[in-house]
mmCIF file of the N, C-alpha and C atoms, coordinates in Angstrom:
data_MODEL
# 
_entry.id   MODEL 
# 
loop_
_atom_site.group_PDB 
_atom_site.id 
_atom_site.type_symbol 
_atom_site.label_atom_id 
_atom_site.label_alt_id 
_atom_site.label_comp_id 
_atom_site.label_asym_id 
_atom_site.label_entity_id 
_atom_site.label_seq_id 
_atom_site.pdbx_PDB_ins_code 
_atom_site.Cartn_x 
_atom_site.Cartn_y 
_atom_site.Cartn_z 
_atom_site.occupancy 
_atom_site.B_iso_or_equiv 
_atom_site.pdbx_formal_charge 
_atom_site.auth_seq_id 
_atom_site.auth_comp_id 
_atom_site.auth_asym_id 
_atom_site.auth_atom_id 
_atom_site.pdbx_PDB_model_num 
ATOM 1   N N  . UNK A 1 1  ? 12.801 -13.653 11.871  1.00 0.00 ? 1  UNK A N  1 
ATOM 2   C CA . UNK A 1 1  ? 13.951 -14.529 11.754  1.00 0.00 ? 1  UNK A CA 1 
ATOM 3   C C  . UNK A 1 1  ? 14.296 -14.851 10.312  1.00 0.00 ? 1  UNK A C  1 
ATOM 4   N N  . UNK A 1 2  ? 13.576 -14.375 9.425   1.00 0.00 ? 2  UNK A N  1 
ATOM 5   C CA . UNK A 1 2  ? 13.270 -15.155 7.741   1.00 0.00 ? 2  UNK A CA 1 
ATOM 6   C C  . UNK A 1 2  ? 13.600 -13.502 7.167   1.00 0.00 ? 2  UNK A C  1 
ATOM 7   N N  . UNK A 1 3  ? 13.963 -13.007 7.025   1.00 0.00 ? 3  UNK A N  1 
ATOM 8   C CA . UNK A 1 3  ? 14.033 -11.836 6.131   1.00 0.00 ? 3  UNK A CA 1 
ATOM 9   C C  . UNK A 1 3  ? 13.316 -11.398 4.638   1.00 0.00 ? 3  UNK A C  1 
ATOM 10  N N  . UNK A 1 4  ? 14.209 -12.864 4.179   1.00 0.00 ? 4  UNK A N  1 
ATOM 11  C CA . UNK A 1 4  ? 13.324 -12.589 2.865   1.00 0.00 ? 4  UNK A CA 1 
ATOM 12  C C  . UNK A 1 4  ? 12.559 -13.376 2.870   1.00 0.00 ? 4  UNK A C  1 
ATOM 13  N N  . UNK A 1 5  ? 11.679 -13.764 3.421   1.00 0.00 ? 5  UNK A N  1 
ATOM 14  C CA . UNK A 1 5  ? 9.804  -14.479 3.599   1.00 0.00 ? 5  UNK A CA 1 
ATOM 15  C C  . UNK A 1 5  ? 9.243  -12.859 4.106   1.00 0.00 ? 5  UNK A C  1 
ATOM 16  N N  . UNK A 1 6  ? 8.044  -13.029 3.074   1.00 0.00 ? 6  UNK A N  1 
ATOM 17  C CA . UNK A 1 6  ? 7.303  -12.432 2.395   1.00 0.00 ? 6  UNK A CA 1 
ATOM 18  C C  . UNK A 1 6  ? 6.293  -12.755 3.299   1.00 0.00 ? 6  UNK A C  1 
ATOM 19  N N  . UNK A 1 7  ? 6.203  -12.026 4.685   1.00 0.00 ? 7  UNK A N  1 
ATOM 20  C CA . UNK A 1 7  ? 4.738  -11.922 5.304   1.00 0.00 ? 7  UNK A CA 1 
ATOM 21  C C  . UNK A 1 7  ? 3.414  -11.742 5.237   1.00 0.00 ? 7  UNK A C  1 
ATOM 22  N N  . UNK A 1 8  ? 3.235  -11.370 4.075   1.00 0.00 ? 8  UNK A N  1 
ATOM 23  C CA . UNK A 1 8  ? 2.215  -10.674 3.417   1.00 0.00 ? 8  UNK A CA 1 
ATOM 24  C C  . UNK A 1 8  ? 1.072  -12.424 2.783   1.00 0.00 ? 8  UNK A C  1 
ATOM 25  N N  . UNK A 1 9  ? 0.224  -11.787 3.190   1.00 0.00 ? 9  UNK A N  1 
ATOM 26  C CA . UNK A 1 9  ? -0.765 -13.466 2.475   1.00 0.00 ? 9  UNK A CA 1 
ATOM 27  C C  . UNK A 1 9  ? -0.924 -12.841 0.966   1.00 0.00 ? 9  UNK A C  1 
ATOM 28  N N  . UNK A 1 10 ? -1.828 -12.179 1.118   1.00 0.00 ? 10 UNK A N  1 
ATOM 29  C CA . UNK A 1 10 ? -2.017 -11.277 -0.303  1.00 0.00 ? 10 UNK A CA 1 
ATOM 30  C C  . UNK A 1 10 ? -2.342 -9.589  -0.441  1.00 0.00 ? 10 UNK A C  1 
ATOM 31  N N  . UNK A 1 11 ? -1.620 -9.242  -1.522  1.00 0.00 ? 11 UNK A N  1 
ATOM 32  C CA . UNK A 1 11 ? -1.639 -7.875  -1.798  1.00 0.00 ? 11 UNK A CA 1 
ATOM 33  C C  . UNK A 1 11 ? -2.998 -7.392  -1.082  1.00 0.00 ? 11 UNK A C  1 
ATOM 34  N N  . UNK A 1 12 ? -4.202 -7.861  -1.661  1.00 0.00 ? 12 UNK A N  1 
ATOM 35  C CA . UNK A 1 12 ? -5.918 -7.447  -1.263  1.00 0.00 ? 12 UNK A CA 1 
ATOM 36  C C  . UNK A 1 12 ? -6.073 -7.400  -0.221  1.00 0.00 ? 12 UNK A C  1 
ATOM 37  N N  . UNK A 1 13 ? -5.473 -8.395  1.140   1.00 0.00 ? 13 UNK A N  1 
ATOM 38  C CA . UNK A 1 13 ? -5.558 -9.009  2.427   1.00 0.00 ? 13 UNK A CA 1 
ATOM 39  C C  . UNK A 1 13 ? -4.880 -8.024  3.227   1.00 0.00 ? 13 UNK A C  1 
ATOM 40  N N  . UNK A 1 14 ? -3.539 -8.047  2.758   1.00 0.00 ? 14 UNK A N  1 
ATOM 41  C CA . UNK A 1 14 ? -2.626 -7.130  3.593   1.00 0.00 ? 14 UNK A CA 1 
ATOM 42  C C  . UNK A 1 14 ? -2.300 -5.792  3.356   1.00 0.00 ? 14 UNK A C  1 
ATOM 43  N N  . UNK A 1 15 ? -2.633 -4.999  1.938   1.00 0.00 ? 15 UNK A N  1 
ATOM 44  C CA . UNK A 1 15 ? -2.236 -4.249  1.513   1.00 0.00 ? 15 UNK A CA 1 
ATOM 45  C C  . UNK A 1 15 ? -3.067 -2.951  1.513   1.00 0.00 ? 15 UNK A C  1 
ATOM 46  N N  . UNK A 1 16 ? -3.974 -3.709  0.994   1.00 0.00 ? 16 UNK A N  1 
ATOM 47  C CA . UNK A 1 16 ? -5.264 -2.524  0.426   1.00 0.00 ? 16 UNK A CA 1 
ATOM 48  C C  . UNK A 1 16 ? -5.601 -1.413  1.447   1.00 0.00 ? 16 UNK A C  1 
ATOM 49  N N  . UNK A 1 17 ? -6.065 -2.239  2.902   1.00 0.00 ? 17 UNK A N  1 
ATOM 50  C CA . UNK A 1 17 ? -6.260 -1.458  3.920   1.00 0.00 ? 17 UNK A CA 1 
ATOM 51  C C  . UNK A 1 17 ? -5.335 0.326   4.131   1.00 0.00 ? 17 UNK A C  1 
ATOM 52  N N  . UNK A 1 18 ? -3.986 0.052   3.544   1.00 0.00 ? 18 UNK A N  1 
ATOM 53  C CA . UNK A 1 18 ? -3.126 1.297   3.760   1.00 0.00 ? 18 UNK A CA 1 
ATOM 54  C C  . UNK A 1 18 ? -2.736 2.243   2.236   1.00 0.00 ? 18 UNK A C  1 
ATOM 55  N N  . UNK A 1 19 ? -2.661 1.209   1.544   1.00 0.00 ? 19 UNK A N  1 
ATOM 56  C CA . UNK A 1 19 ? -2.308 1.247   0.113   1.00 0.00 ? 19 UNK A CA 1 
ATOM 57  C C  . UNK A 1 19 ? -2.923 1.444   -0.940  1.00 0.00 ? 19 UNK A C  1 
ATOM 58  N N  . UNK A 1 20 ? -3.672 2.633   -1.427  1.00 0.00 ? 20 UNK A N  1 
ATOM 59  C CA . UNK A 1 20 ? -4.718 2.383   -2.604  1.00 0.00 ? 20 UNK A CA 1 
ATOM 60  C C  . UNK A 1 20 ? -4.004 2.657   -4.060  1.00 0.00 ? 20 UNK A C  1 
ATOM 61  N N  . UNK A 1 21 ? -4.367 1.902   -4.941  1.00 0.00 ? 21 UNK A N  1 
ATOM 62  C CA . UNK A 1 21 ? -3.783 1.559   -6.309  1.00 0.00 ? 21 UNK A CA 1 
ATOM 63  C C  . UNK A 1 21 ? -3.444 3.299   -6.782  1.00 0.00 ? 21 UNK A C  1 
ATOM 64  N N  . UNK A 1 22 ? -2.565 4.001   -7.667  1.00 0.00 ? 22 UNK A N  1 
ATOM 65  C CA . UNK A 1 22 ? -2.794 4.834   -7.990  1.00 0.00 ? 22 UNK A CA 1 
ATOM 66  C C  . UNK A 1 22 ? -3.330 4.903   -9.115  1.00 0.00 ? 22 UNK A C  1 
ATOM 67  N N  . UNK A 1 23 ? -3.094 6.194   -9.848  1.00 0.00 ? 23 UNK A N  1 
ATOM 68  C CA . UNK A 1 23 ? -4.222 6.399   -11.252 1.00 0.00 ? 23 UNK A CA 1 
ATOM 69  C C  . UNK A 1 23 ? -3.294 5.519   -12.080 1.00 0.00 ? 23 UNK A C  1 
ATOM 70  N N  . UNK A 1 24 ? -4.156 5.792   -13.382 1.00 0.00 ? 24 UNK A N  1 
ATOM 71  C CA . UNK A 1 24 ? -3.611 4.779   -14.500 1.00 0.00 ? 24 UNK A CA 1 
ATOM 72  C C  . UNK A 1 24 ? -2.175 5.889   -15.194 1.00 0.00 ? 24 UNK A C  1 
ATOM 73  N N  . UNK A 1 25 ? -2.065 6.818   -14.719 1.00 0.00 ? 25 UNK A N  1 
ATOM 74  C CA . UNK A 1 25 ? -0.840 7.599   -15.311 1.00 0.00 ? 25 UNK A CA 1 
ATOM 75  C C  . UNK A 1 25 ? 0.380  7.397   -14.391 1.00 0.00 ? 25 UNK A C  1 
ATOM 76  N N  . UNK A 1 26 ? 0.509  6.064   -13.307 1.00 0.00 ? 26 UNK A N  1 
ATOM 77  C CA . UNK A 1 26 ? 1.500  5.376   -12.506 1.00 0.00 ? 26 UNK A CA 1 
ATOM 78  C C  . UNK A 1 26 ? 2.175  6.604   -11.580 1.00 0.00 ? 26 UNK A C  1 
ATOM 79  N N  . UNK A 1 27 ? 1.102  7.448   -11.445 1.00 0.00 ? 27 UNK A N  1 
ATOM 80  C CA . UNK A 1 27 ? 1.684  8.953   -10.617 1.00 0.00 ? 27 UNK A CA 1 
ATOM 81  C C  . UNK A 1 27 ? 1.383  8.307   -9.019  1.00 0.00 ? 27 UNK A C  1 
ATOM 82  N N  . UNK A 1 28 ? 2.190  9.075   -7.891  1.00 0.00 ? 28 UNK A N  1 
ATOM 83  C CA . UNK A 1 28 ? 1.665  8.113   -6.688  1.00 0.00 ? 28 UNK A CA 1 
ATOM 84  C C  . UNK A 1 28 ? 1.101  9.646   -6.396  1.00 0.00 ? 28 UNK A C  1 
ATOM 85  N N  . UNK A 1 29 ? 0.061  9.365   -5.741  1.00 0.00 ? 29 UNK A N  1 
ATOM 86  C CA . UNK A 1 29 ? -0.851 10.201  -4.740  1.00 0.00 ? 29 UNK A CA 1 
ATOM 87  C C  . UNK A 1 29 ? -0.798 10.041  -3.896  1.00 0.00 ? 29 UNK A C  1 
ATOM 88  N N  . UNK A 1 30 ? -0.581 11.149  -2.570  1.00 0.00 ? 30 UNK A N  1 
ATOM 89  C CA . UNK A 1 30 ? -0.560 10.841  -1.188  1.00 0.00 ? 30 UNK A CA 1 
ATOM 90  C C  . UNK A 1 30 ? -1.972 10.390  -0.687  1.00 0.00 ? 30 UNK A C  1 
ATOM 91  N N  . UNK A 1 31 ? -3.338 10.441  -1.165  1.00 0.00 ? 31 UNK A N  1 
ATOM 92  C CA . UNK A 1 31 ? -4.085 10.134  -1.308  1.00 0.00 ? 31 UNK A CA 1 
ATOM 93  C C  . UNK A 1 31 ? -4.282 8.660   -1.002  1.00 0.00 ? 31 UNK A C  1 
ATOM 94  N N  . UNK A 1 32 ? -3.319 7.673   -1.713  1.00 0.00 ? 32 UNK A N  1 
ATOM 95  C CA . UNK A 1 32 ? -3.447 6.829   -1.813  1.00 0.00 ? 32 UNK A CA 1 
ATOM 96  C C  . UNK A 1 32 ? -2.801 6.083   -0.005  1.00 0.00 ? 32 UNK A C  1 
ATOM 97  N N  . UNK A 1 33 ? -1.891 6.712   0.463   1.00 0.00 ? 33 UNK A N  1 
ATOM 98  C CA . UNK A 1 33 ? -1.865 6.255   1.437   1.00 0.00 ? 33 UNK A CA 1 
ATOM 99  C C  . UNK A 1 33 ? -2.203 7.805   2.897   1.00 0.00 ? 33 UNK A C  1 
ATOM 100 N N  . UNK A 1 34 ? -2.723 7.114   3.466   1.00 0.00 ? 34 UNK A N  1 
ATOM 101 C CA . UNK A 1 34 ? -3.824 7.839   4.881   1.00 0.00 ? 34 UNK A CA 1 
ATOM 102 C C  . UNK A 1 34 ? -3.367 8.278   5.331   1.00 0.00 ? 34 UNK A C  1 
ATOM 103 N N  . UNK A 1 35 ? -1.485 7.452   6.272   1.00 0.00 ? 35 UNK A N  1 
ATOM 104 C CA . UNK A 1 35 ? -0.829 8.017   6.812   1.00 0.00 ? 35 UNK A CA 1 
ATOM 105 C C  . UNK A 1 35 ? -0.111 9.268   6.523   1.00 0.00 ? 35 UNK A C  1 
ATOM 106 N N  . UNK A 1 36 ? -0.015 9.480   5.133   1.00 0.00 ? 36 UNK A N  1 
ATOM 107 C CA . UNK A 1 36 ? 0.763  10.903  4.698   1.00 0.00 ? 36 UNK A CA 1 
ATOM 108 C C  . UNK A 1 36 ? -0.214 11.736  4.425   1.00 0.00 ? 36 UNK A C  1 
ATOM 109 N N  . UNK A 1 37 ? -1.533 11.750  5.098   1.00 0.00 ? 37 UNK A N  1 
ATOM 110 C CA . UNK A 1 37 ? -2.449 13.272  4.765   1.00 0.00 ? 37 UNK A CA 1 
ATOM 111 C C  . UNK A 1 37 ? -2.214 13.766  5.966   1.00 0.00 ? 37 UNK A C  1 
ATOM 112 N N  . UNK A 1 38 ? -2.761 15.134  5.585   1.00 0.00 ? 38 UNK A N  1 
ATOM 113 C CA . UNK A 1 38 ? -2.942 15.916  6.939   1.00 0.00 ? 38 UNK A CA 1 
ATOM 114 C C  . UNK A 1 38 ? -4.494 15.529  7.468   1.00 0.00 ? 38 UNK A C  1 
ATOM 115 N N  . UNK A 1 39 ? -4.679 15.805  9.046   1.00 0.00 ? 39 UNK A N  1 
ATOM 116 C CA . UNK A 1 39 ? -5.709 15.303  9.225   1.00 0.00 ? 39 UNK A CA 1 
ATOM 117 C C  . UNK A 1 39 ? -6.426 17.126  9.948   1.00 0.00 ? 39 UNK A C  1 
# 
């Protein structure tokens, strides 16, 4: 009902689980998220 409310408690809490930080050269790795590998 809130659109812009921000569901999220915290990045660490809600995020991490799907989302892993990428390298320090700000490149994204599919790596970083699970759902886009092949299994």
């Amino acid at each position: 009902d809130a659109p812009a409310k921000n569901v999220a408690v915290s990045y660490e809490a809600d995020c991490m689980g799907c989302h892993v930080p990428a390298a320090k050269t700000d490149r994204v790795f599919i790596q970083g998220y699970p759902t886009l590998t092949q299994h």
